[in-house]
C-alpha positions in Angstrom: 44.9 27.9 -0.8 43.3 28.6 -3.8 39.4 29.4 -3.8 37.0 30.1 -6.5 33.7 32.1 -6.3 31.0 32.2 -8.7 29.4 36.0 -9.4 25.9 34.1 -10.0 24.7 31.5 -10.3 24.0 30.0 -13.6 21.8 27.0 -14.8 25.0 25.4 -15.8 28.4 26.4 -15.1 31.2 26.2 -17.7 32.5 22.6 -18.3 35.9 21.5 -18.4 36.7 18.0 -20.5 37.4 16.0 -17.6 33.8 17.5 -15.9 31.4 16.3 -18.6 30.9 12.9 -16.9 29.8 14.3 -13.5 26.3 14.7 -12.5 24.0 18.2 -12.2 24.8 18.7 -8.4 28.7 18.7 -8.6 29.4 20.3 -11.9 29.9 23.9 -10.2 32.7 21.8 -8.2 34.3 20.4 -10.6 34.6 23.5 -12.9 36.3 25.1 -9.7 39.0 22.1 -9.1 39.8 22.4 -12.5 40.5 25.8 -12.6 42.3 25.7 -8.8 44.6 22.7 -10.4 45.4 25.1 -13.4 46.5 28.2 -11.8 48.7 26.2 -9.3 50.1 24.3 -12.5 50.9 27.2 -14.5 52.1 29.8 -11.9 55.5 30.1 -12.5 56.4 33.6 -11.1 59.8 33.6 -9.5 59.4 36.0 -6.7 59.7 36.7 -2.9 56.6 38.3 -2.7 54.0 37.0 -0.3 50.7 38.2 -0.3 47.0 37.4 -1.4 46.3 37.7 -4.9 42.2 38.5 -6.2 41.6 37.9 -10.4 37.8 38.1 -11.1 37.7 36.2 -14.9 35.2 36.2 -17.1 34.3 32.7 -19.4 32.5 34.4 -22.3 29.9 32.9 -24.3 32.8 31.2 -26.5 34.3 29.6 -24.0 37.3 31.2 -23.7 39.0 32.9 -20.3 39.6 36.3 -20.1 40.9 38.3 -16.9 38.9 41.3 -16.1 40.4 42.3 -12.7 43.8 41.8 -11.2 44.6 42.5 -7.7 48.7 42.1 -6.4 50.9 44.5 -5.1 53.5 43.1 -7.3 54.4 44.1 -11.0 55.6 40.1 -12.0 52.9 38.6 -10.5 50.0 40.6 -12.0 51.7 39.8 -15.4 52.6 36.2 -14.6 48.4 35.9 -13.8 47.9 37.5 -17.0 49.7 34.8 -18.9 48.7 32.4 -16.9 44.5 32.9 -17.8 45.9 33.5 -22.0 46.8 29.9 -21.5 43.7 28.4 -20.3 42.3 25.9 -22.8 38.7 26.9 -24.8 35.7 24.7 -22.6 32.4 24.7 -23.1 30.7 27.7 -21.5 27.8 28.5 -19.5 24.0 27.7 -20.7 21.4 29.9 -19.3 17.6 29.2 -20.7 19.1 26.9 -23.4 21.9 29.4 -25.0 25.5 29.7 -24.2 26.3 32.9 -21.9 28.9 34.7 -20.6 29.7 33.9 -16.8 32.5 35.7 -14.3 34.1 34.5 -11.4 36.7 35.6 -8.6 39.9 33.2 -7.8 41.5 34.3 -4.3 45.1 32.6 -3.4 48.0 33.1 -1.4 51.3 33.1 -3.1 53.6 31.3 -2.8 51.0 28.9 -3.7 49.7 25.7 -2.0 48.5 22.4 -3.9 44.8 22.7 -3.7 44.1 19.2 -3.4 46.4 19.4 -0.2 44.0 22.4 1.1 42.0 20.8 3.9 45.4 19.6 5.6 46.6 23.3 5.4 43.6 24.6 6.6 43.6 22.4 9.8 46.7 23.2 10.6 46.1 26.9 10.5 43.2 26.2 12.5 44.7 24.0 14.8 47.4 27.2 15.8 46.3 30.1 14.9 48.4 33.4 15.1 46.7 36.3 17.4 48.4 39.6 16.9 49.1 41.5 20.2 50.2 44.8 18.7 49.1 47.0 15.7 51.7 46.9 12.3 52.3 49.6 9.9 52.5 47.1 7.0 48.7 45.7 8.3 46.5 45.8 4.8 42.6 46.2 5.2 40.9 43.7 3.0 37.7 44.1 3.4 36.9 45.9 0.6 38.8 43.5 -1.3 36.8 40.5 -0.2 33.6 41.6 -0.4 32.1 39.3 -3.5 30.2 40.2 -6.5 27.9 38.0 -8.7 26.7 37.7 -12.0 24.3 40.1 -12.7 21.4 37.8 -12.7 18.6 40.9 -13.9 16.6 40.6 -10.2 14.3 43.0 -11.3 12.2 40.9 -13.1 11.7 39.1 -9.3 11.3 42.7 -7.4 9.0 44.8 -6.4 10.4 47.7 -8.8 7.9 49.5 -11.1 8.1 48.8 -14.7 8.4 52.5 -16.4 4.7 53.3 -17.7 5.4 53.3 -21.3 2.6 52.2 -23.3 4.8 50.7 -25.7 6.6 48.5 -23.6 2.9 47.6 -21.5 1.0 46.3 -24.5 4.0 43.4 -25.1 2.2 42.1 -22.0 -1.1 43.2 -21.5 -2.6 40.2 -23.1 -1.0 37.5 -20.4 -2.6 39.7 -17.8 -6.1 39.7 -19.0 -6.5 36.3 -19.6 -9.8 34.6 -18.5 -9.0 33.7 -14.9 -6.4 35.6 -14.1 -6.3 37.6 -10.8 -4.4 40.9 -11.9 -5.5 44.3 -11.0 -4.4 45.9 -14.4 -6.0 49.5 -13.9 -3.6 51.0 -11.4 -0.7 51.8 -13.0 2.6 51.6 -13.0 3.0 47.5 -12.2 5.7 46.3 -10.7 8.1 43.4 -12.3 6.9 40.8 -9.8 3.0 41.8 -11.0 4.0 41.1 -14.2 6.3 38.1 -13.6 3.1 35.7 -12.7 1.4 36.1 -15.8 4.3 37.1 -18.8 8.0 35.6 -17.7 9.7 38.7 -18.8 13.2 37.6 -18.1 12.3 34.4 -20.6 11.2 37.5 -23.5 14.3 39.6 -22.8 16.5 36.2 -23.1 14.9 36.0 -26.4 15.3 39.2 -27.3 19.3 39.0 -26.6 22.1 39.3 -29.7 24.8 36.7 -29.4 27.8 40.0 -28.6 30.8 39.2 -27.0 32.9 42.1 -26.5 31.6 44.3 -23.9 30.9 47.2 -26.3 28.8 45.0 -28.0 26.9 43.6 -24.3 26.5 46.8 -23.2 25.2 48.8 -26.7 22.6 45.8 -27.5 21.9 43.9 -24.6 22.7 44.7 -20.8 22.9 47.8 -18.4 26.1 49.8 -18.7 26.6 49.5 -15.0 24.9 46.7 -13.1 26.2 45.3 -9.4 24.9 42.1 -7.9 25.6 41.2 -4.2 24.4 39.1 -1.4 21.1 40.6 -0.8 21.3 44.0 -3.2 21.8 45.1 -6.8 21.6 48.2 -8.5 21.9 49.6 -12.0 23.1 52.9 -13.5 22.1 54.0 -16.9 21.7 57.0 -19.5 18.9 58.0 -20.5 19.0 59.9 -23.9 16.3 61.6 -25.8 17.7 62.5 -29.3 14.9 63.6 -31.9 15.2 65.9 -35.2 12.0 66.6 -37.2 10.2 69.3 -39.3 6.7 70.6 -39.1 5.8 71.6 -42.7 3.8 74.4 -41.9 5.5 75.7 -38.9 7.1 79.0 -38.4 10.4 77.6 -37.4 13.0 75.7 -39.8 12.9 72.3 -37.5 12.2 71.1 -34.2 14.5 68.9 -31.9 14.9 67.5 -28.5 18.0 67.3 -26.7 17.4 65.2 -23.6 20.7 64.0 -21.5 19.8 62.4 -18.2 21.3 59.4 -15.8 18.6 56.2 -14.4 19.5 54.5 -11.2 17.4 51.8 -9.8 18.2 49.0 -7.6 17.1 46.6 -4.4 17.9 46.2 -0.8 16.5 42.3 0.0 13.2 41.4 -1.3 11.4 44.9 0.7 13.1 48.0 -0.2 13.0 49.0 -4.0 14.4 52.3 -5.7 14.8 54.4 -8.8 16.2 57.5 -9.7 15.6 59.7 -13.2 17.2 62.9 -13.5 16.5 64.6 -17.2 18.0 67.9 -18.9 16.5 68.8 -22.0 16.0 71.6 -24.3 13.4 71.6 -27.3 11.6 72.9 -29.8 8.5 71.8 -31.3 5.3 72.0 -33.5 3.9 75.4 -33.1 0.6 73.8 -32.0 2.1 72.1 -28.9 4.6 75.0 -28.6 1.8 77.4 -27.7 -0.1 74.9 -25.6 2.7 75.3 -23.6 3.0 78.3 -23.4 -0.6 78.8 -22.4 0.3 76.9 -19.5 3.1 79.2 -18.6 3.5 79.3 -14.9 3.7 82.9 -12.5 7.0 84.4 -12.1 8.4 84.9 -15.8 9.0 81.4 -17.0 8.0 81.3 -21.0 5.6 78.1 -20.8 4.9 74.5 -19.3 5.8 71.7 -20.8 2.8 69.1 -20.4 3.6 66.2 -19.1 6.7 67.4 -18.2 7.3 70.8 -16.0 8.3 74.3 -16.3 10.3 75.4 -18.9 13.0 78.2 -19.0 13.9 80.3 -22.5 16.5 78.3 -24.7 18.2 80.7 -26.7 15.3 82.7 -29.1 12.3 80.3 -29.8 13.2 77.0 -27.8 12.6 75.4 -24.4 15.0 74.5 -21.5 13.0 71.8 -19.2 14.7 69.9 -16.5 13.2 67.2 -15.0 13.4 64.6 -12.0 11.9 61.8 -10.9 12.3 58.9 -7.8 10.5 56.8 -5.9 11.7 54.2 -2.7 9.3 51.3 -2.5 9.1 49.4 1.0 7.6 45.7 1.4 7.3 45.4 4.6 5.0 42.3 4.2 3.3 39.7 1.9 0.3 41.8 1.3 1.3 45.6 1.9 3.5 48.1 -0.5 4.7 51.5 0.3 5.6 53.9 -1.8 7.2 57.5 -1.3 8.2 59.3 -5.1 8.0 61.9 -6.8 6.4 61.2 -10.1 3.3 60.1 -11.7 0.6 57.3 -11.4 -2.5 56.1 -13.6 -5.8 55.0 -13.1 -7.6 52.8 -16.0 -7.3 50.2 -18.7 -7.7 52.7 -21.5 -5.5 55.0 -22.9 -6.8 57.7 -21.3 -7.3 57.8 -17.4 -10.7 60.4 -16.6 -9.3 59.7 -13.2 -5.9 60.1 -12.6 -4.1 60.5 -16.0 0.2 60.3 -16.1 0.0 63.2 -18.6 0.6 65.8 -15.8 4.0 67.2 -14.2 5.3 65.1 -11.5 4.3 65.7 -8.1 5.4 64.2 -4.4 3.6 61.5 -3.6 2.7 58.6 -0.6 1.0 55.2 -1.9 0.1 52.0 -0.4 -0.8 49.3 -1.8 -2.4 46.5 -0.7 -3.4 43.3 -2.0 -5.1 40.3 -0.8 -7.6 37.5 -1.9 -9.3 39.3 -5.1 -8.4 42.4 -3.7 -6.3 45.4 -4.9 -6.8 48.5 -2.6 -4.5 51.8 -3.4 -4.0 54.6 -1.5 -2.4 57.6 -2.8 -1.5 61.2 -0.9 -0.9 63.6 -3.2 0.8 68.0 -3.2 -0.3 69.8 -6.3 0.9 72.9 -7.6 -1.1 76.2 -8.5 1.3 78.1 -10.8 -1.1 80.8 -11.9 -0.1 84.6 -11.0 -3.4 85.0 -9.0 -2.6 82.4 -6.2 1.1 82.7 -6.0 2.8 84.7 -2.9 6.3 86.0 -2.8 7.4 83.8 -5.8 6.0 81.1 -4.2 3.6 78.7 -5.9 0.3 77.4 -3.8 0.2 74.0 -2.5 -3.1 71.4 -2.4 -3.4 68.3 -1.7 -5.3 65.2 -2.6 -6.2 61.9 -1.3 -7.3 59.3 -3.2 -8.4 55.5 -3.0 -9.0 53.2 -5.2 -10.2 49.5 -4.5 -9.8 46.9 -7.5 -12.5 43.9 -6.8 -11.7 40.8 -9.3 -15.8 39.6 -8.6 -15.1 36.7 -11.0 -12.7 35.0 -14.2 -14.5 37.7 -16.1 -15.5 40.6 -14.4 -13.1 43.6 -12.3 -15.4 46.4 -11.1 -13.8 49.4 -8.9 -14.7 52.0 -7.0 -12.5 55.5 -7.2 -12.7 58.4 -4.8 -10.8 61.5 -4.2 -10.8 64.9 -2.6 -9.0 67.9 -3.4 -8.0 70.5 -0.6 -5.9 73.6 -0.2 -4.1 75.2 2.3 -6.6 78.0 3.8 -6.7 78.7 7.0 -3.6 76.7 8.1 -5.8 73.4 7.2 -2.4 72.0 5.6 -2.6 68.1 4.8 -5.7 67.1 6.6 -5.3 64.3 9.2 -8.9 63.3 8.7 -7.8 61.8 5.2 -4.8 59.7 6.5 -7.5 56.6 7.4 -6.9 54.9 4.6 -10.4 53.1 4.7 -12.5 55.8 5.7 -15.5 57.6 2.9 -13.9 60.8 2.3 -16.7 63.0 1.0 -18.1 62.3 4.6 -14.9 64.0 6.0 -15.0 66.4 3.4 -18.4 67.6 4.7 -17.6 67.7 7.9 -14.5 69.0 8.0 -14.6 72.5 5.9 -17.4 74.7 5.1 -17.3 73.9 1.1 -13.3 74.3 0.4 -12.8 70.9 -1.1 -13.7 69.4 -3.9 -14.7 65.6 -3.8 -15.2 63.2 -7.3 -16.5 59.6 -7.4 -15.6 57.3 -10.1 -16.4 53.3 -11.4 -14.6 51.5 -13.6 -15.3 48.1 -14.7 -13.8 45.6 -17.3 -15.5 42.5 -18.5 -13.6 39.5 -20.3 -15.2 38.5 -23.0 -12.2 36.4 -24.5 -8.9 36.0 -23.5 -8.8 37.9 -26.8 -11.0 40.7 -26.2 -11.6 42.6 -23.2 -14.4 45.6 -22.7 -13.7 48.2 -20.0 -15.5 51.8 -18.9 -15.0 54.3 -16.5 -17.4 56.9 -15.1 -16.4 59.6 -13.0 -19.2 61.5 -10.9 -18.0 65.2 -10.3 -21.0 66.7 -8.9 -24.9 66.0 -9.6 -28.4 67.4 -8.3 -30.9 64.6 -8.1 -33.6 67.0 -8.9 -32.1 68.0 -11.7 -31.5 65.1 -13.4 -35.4 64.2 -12.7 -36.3 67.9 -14.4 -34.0 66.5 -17.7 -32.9 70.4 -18.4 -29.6 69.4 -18.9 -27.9 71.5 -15.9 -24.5 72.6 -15.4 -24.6 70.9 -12.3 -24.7 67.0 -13.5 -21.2 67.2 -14.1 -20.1 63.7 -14.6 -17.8 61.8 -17.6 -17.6 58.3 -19.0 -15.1 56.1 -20.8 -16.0 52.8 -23.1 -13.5 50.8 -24.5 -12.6 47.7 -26.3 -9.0 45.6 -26.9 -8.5 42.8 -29.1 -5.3 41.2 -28.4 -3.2 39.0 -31.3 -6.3 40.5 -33.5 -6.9 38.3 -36.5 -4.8 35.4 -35.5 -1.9 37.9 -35.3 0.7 37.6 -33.0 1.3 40.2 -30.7 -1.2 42.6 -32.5 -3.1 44.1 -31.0 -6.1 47.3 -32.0 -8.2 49.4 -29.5 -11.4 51.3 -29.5 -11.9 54.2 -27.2 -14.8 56.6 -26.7 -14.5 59.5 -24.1 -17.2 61.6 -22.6 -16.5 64.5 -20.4 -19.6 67.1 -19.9 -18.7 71.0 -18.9 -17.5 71.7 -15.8 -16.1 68.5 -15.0 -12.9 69.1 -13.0 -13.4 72.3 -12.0 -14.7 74.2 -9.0 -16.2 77.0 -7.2 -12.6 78.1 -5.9 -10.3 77.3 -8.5 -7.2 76.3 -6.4 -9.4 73.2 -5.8 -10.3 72.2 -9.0 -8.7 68.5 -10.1 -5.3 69.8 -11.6 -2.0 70.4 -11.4 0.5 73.1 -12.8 -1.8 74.4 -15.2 -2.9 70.9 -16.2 -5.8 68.2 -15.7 -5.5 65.4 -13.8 -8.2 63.2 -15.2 -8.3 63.8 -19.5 -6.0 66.1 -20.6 -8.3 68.4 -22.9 -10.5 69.3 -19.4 -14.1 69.0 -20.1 -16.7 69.9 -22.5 -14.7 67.4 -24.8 -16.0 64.1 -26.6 -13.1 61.9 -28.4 -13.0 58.7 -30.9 -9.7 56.8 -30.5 -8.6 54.2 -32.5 -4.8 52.2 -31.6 -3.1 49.6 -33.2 0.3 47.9 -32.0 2.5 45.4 -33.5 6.0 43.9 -32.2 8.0 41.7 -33.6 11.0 41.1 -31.9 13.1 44.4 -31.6 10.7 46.0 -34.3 7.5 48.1 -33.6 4.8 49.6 -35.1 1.6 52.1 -33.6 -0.8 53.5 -34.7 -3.3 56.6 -33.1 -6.3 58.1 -34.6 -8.2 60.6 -32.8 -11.5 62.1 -33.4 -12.5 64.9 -30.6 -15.1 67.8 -30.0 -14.3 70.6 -27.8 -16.3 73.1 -26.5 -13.6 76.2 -26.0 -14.7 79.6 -24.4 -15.7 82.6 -26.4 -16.6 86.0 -26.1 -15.6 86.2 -22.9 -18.3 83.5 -21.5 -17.3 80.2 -19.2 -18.4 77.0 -21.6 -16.9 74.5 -19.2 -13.5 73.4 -20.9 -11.1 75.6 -19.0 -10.9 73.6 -15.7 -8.9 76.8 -14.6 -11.7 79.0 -13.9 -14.3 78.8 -11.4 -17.8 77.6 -12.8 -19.4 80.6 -10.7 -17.8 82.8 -12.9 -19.2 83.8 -16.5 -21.3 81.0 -17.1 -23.7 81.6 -20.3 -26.7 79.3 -18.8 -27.9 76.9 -16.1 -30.0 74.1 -18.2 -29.1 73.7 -21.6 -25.4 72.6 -21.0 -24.2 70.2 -23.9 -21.1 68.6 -25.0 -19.4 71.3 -27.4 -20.9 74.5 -26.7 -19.7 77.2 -26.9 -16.6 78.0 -29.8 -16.9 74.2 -31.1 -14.3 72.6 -32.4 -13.2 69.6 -34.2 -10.0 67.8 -33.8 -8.3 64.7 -36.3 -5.2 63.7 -35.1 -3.2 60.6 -36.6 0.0 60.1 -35.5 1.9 57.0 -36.9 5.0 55.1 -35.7 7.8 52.4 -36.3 11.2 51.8 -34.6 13.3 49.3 -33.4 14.7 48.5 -29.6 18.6 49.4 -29.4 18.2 47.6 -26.2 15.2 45.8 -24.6 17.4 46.1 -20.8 16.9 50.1 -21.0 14.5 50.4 -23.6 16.6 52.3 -25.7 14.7 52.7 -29.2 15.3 53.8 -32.6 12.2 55.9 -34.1 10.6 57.4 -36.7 7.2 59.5 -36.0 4.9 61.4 -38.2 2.0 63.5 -36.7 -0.8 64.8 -38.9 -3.3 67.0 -36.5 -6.2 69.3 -38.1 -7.4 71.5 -35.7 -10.9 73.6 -37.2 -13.0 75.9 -34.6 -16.2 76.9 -35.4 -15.2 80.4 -35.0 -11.5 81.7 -35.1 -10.4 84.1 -32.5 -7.4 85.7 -31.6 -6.5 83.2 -29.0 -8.1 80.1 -30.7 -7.0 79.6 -35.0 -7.8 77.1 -37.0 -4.6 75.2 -37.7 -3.6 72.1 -40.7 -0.4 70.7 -38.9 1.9 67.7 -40.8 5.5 66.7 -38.3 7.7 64.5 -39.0 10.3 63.4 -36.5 13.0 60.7 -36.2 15.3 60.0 -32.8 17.0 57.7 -30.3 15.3 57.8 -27.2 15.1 55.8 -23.6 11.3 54.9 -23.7 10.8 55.0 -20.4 7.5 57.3 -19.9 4.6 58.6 -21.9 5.1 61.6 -24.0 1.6 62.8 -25.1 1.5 65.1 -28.2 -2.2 64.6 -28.6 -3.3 67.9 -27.8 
């Protein structure tokens, strides 16, 4: 008997001439008779082999057969199926959202072969005496692996539960569906995942659109698909490289170029609708603008290592002047039900609708971490476990880097069609005296400065934080943030401007398909972070990770102007960033509040007084301007071309802190799958 099974299912099979008159509901059916009634026409192999033959087929988007897979333990056969599917007549192929596509199938039969339409009768008889081995045979072949059936790679992602990679490129394509007037998405804790997304932008419709009509497989897999994506009852994954391939020059840097040379490998996948997983694993090796080649190297860890990469992790030497920085992320996400999310990674997260987070930014180093989510009625309630690093020399013991951790929540509260408040909270702690991860924190619902007071004698650090976003439009949407480090009540009655109201605020503003503009979009941002914010009285506690901030990535004593513009068009893309910052850096030996890396006991100039920029201030002008076009929209593979201008001007110049007038340009290939900040 000859049998047909479809990889997929389609929104219209392929159609045979004689299956053009037959309704909707039996068009899969007919396309399989037809090709059943072929095969058993056409097979003319004169052989005494017996056995089961598999072919999986492919009908590409032409409408032409072509035989990807033969299975048959005999050398006439396989060819006799080979000449067989060349002779198959040109039919109309499949139509998936209105456009022809490619579609594959698997054809399983016995040879010698049986007249399909006399099927039913052989099957009854087979049924009717079946044959019941009583003794094991050397000649017995295992199909199982040969049965097990594969579908057409439907893209299920855009239905799971998989996080979309935080790339803010790829997030603006869709942030205007989600905050429409009405809507009921939580948009400030970041990374979403595809079915977020799905309810408000139909993402598989824009990748559809997106698609080049490319037959040959080259052309699928350069342009349009995974290289390597499985489909099965109930499970899918996908494999992918991931390549980050830049050249540029600096043209008053020291060194003749810079470069990245990123090779890495992206697996993600599902298990049912409740288990979700990905996989990144990066090698790289770089050299860049001096000014974010000694940032990282002021962030160089204990134990020899030559710098930190931000965003990134620690770096080894790479040859002379260059970097060598491996890096790995992967997360599994369980569903267990409608209205709860686990996750347990490895990686990053965000808090906010701006570009920068003042609460939990994704420019840091990957960490371990536990989240939950869970959402319900207007409700969006995250909790996230998190283990720091210290890398600094003075906290590090037999080569070994100190741990913290740090628990956060963060409740999202649509009140209206308009209005999203939330309420942020967090608690740093480290590991003295045993305490390791702190059991009172686990309750997920419980006011953890309350447990922070009761349970240690000043070791942790606690921040608050509000953020709020108002609709105005579904054009334009204002959002803040303000984060509460620490405060004294009375002095904040005296006005004196103390060290201790240590506190930071974010106001913003998008305007979404600005001026009538499809898919433009520009964005205003002001940040305000007074000294002191983020640090504390023992510095292993203060709100950072491997020599980096976890809230704005310049620390505090900083103010910052941002302006953003984005525009897609298809596969082509154009940004925009200008920055405008203030920065208060230490001098003369004195603790003005920007390091977060020292304690705020320790060499402070004054108590009252405290402003935004004292100390050795500094302005900052950064522009940096993009355009590229998406290889391929399925891995977000883009072709770029970046140029950074940066003017960097202290008020006083210092061994460790020179003014600098900085113009890179850069062009590359790269998977765009998370935030690389050069904004420094």
């Amino acid at each position: 008997m000859l049998t047909v099974g479809a990889q997929g299912l389609q929104q219209s099979p392929p159609v045979f001439p004689n299956c053009k008159s037959v309704n909707e509901a039996e068009a899969q059916t007919c396309f399989d008779q037809e090709v059943q009634r072929f095969v058993y026409q056409e097979f003319k192999a004169k052989t005494n082999y017996q056995g089961t033959v598999i072919i999986v087929f492919e009908v590409d988007q032409s409408g032409k057969f072509k035989p990807l897979y033969i299975d048959a333990a005999d050398a006439e056969v396989t060819a006799e199926c080979r000449r067989v599917f060349e002779k198959f007549p040109v039919i109309q192929p499949a139509v998936y959202g209105g456009k022809a596509t490619y579609s594959k199938y698997t054809i399983r039969f016995n040879v010698p072969l049986q007249n399909p339409d006399d099927a039913p009768k052989s099957i009854a008889k087979l049924q009717q005496a079946p044959v019941v081995p009583t003794t094991f045979q050397k000649e017995t072949r295992v199909m199982e692996l040969d049965t097990m059936q594969y579908q057409t790679f439907t893209k299920p992602q855009y239905d799971s539960k998989l996080a979309i990679p935080f790339s803010n490129r790829l997030y603006a394509s869709f942030d205007w569906a989600m905050n429409q007037v009405g809507a009921n998405a939580h948009t400030t804790s970041k990374p979403f995942t595809f079915n977020e997304v799905s309810k408000y932008y139909n993402l598989r419709e824009a990748h559809q659109q997106l698609m080049k009509p490319k037959s040959s497989w080259w052309g699928k897999k350069i342009w349009n698909d995974d290289l390597v994506a499985i489909q099965g009852n109930d499970y899918w994954f996908t494999l992918n490289p991931v390549f980050d391939f830049q050249l540029g020059r600096e043209t008053s840097g020291a060194t003749d170029y810079t470069f990245v040379n990123t090779r890495g490998v992206q697996i993600r996948g599902g298990l049912g609708k409740e288990v979700n997983f990905s996989a990144t694993i990066y090698e790289s090796q770089g050299r860049f603008a001096d000014y974010f080649n000694q940032y990282a190297i002021s962030l160089r860890p204990s134990g020899g290592n030559p710098a930190t990469i931000p965003g990134i992790g620690i770096a080894k030497e790479f040859k002379t002047d260059a970097f060598d920085f491996p890096m790995a992320e992967a997360y599994i996400n369980y569903a267990p039900g409608k209205f709860v999310e686990m996750q347990l990674g490895h990686g990053r997260n965000f808090i906010g609708d701006g570009y920068r987070s003042l609460l939990l930014t994704d420019g840091v180093s990957p960490y371990p971490y536990f989240k939950i989510n869970t959402t319900f009625w207007k409700i969006k309630y995250t909790n996230l476990y998190m283990w720091m690093k210290d890398t600094r020399p003075e906290v590090t013991v037999d080569g070994t880097y100190a741990t913290k951790f740090v628990a956060s929540h963060y409740l999202s509260w649509n009140v209206n069609r308009r209005l999203n408040i939330g309420f942020f909270e967090s608690v740093v702690w480290a590991n003295q005296n045993d305490r390791g991860f702190d059991m009172n924190f686990v309750n997920p619902i419980i006011f953890y400065r309350a447990v922070e007071f009761s349970s240690s004698s000043r070791s942790g650090n606690a921040l608050l934080g509000l953020t709020g976003k108002y609709k105005l439009s579904n054009s334009v949407n204002a959002y803040g943030q303000f984060l509460l480090d620490e405060f004294s009540l009375g002095e904040i009655r005296a006005q004196n401007q103390s060290w201790k109201n240590k506190y930071a605020y974010q106001l913003g503003l998008k305007y979404y398909n600005a001026f009538n503009v499809d898919n433009l979009m520009l964005q205003l941002e002001y940040n305000f972070v007074r000294p002191y914010v983020y640090s504390h009285s023992n510095v292993l506690t203060n709100y950072g990770n491997s020599n980096q901030s976890l809230g704005h990535q310049w620390g505090g004593n900083i103010k910052e102007l941002i302006a953003i513009g984005r525009y897609t068009h298809g596969r082509y893309y154009a940004s925009a960033k200008l920055h405008y910052g203030v920065r208060g850096l230490d001098i003369n030996g004195l603790n003005y509040g920007g390091n977060i890396y020292l304690s705020y006991n320790d060499f402070r100039p004054t108590d009252t007084g405290v402003v935004v920029g004292q100390g050795n201030e500094t302005m900052v002008f950064i522009a940096d301007l993009q355009a590229g076009y998406v290889i391929n929209p399925t891995t977000n593979l883009k072709l770029f071309a970046n140029v950074i201008f940066r003017n960097f001007d202290p008020t006083t110049v210092t061994d460790t802190v020179k003014s600098s007038n900085t113009t890179w340009f850069s062009i590359g290939v790269r998977t765009d799958i998370f935030n690389w900040y050069f904004d420094y």
